[in-house]
C-alpha positions as CSV (number, residue, x, y, z in Angstrom):
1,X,-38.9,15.1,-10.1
2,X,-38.9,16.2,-13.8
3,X,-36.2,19.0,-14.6
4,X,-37.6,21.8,-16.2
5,X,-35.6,24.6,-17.7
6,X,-38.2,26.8,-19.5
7,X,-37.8,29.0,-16.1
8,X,-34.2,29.4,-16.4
9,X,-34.4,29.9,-20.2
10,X,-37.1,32.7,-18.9
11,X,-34.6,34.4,-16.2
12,X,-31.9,34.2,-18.4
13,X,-33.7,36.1,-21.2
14,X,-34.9,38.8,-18.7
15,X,-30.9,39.2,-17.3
16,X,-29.9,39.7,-20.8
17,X,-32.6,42.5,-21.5
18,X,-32.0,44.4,-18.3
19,X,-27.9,44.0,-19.2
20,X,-28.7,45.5,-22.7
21,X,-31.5,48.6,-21.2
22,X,-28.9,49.4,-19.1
23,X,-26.0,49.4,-21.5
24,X,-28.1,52.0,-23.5
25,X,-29.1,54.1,-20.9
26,X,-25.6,54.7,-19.7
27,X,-24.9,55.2,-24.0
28,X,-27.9,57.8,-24.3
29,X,-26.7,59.4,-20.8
30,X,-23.7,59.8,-22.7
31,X,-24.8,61.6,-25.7
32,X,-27.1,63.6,-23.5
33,X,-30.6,62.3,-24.5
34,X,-32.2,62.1,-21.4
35,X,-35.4,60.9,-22.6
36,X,-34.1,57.8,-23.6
37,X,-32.6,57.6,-20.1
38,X,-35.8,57.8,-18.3
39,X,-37.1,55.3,-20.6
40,X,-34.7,52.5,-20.4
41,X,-34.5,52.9,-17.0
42,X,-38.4,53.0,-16.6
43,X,-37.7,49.3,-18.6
44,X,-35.3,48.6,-16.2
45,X,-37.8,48.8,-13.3
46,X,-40.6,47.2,-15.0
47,X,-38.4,44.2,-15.6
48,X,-37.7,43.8,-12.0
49,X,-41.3,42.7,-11.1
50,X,-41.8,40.8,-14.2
51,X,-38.4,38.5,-13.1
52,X,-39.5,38.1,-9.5
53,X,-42.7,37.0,-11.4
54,X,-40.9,34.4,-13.5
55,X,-38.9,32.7,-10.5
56,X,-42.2,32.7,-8.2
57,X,-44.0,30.7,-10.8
58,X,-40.9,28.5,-11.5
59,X,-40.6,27.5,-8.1
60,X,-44.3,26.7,-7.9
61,X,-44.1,24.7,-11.2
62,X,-41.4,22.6,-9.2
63,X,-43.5,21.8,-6.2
């Protein structure tokens, strides 16, 4: 079976966006700019699909 890490690469990158959305919506929630809240955290939430997304196509790659 041939390793392919283009999926984990793909996972990986998604992580580190939803770690940095969420770091500035906490920092906007800070300052009181709530639009920018809704708006990472909106991000946030459309990132979830997207990842369950990648993995479901990773593991079918493997099959």
């Amino acid at each position: 079976m041939k390793r392919s890490y283009l999926g984990v690469i793909i996972l990986a990158a998604i992580l580190m966006m939803n770690i940095v959305f969420t770091q500035y919506m906490v920092h906007q929630y800070y300052y009181e700019n709530y639009v920018n809240v809704l708006i990472f955290g909106g991000l946030n939430i459309v990132l979830f699909p997207l990842a369950v997304f990648a993995y479901k196509k990773t593991i079918n790659m493997r099959a």
